[in-house]
Residue, then its C-alpha position, 0 to 999 in steps of 0.5 A: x313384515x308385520x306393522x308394529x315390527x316396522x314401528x318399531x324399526x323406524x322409531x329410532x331414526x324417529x326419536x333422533x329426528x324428533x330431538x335434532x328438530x326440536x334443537x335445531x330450530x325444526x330443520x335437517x342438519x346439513x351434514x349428518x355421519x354414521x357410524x357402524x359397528x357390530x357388538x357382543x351380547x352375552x347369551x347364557x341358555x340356549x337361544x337360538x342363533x346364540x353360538x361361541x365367538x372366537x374373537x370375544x371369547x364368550x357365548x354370544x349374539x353379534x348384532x350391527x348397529x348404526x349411530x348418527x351425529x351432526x358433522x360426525x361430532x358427538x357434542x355438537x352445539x346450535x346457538x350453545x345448545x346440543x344437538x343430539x345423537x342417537x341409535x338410527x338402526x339395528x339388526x340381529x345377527x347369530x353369535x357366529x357370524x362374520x363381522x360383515x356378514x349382511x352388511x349392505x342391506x343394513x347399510x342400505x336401511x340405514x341409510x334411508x332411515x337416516x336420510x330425513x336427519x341431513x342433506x349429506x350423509x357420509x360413513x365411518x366403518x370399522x375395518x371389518x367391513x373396508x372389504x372390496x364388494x363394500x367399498x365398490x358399492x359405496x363408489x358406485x353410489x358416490x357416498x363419501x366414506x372412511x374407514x381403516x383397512x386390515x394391513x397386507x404385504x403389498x401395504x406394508x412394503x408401500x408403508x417402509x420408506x415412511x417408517x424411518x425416525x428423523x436423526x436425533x434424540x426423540x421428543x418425550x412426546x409422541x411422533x405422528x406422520x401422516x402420509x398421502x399414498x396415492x390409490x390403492x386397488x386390489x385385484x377383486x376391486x372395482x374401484x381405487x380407492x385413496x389411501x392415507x399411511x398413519x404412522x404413531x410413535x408413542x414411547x413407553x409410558x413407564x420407560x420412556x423409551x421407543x418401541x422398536x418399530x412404530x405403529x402405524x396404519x392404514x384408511x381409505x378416504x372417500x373424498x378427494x384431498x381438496x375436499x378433505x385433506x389427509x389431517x381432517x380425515x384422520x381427525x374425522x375417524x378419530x372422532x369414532x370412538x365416541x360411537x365405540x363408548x357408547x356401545x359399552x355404555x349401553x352395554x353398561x347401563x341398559x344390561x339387555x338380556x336376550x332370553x326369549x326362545x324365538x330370534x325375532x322376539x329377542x331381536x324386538x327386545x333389543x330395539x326397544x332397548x336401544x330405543x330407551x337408550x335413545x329416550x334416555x340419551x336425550x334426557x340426559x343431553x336437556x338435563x346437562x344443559x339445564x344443570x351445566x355439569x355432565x353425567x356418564x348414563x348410570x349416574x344420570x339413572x341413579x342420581x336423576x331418574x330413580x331419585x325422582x321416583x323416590x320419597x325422602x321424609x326429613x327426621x333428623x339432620x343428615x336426611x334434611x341434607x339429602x333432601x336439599x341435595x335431592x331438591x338440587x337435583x331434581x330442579x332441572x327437571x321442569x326445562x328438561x320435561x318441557x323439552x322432551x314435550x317439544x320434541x314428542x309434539x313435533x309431527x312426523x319429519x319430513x324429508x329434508x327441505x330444499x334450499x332457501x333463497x334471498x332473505x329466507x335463506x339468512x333465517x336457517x340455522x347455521x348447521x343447515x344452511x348453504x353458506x356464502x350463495x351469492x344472488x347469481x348462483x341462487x337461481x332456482x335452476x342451478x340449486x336442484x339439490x344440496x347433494x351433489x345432484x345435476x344441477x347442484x352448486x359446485x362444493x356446496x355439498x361439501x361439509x364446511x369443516x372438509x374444504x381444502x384450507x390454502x393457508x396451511x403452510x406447504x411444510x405441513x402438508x403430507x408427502x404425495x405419492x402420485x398416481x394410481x398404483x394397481x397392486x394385489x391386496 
């Protein structure tokens, strides 16, 4: 592979990791999650790998592409500054293809792109890709994940007993229930794999009325319940949608268009657009930080990039207010070039530090920091590394928001189905 082509690869997980270390006082987060989905790019001529998609119903490109966060929130703060997020991976892929068509060597590059960014990496997948050979590959290399998987028959009947409403007049607000089904294993799997029943009850929002049945669904869990409990991993997932908007944002503001006549060229071009994406993520994060007010990305290029590069001469009254508006605007951007400088200074990142001990351990940040290690277990023998490795701390991989909280009440906790149950999906 040529070498700019493999720059140009990496300089996304690179961008990220420069901003995140600029934010985070120079070190990994402890705890970083990706999100990976495929999306459409609409073709219009005759590019080659372009082709009809039945599911979105157009001509299109089908390309996968990865995003990180810091503990899989996209807002993230350090000491009341953000964190940062961004575009770690992309890959190309012909219009009509399989959602999981390539799927575990992109998970394997990007993985390794986003290993410099946190000590331990989970996933949160689309269920598209909560396939047998995808999960199994995960098990076997003990990375953490969640994902929804697609209904069956043997779900369905293992999902009917929880799908009866309590006696009585419904509240106007919605039901949830969340239930523990034990582990579920298809025949062609390898593995069992946790399985977590959500069942929805939403009323009509014109007649307030219920639906016949409530909406429900499935996800497999990759962590045991003492270290994420049923609660937590449902509100993990949900924090992916956050990714899911800022791929139609990127749709939205960026407006690629893939026109070249070779795959590779247009392929290139994506990943310099999602690299301006990135640049621009970045920007905007400092600017909201410095002004205290949020931006969706096409008001932060109208309203702050291409009214910077714009020149306003003061005739009369009206152009004397739209300048001193302007001026409101553009005062942000001496702390927000300052930033950018700091984060395009830093050297290459390094690969996550070891841990660090006695004093110099209360120095770290808190998103990077073991928490709680007392003088007996900072012994240098027993901390090999921070990922659940030989010799690593019992629990101290585990993200502090998916320790097991004791003092949930017992009623709270969902209904357990126990034991490992073997059943065609």
């Amino acid at each position: 592979m040529p070498r700019t082509v493999t720059a140009l690869r990496d300089a996304l997980a690179e961008c990220c990791g420069r901003h995140l270390r600029a934010s985070g006082g120079d070190h990994a987060a402890r705890h970083v999650t990706l999100d990976i989905d495929s999306f459409p790019i609409r073709v219009h001529g005759q590019q080659p790998g372009g082709a009809y998609n039945g599911h979105y119903g157009d001509k299109v490109y089908h390309p996968l592409a990865a995003s990180y966060s810091v503990a899989g929130h996209y807002d993230s703060v350090q000491h009341g500054h953000p964190l940062g997020n961004g575009f770690v991976h992309v890959r190309l892929r012909p219009g009509r293809v399989h959602t999981s068509l390539g799927v575990l060597p992109f998970l394997e590059e990007a993985l390794r792109l986003a290993q410099p960014l946190g000590y331990v990496l989970d996933l949160r997948l689309d269920a598209g890709y909560i396939q047998g050979e995808v999960t199994d590959w995960l098990s076997e290399r003990k990375l953490r994940f969640l994902g929804r998987i697609k209904s069956n028959a043997v779900l369905d009947e293992w999902a009917a007993p929880h799908l009866k409403r309590p006696p009585g007049r419904p509240p106007r607000e919605s039901y949830e229930t969340i239930v523990e089904l034990g582990f579920y294993q298809a025949d062609s799997w390898k593995h069992p794999q946790r399985l977590v029943l959500v069942v929805v009850d939403r009323p009509d929002p014109v007649t307030g009325q219920l639906n016949l049945l409530p909406d429900y669904f499935f996800l497999l869990v990759g962590w045991k319940p003492q270290e994420l409990t049923a609660e937590e991993a449902l509100a993990h997932y949900r924090q992916r949608g956050t990714f899911e908007d800022r791929l139609g944002e990127f749709q939205q503001a960026t407006g690629v268009h893939l026109s070249h006549d070779d795959f590779r060229e247009n392929e290139t071009e994506l990943r310099l657009a999602l690299l301006a994406f990135n640049l621009v993520s970045v920007l905007r994060i400092e600017y909201e930080q410095e002004g205290g007010s949020c931006f969706d990305l096409v008001r932060f290029q109208r309203d702050a990039l291409k009214g910077g590069s714009e020149v306003h001469q003061t005739l009369g009254a009206a152009d004397r207010v739209r300048g001193a508006a302007r001026a409101g605007v553009l005062a942000n951007f001496g702390p927000l070039l300052a930033a950018l400088a700091t984060c395009l200074a830093l050297p290459h990142a390094p690969r996550p530090r070891a841990p660090r001990l006695d004093a110099a351990a209360k120095s770290r940040p808190p998103h990077a920091r073991v928490a709680g290690v007392t003088a007996a277990e900072s012994d240098p023998r027993r901390l090999d590394t921070r990922c659940g490795g030989k010799g690593a701390l019992p629990n101290r991989s585990v993200p502090p928001h998916t320790h097991h909280n004791p003092r949930l009440p017992p009623t709270r906790r969902p209904a357990t189905i126990i034991g490992v149950v073997n059943k065609t999906g």
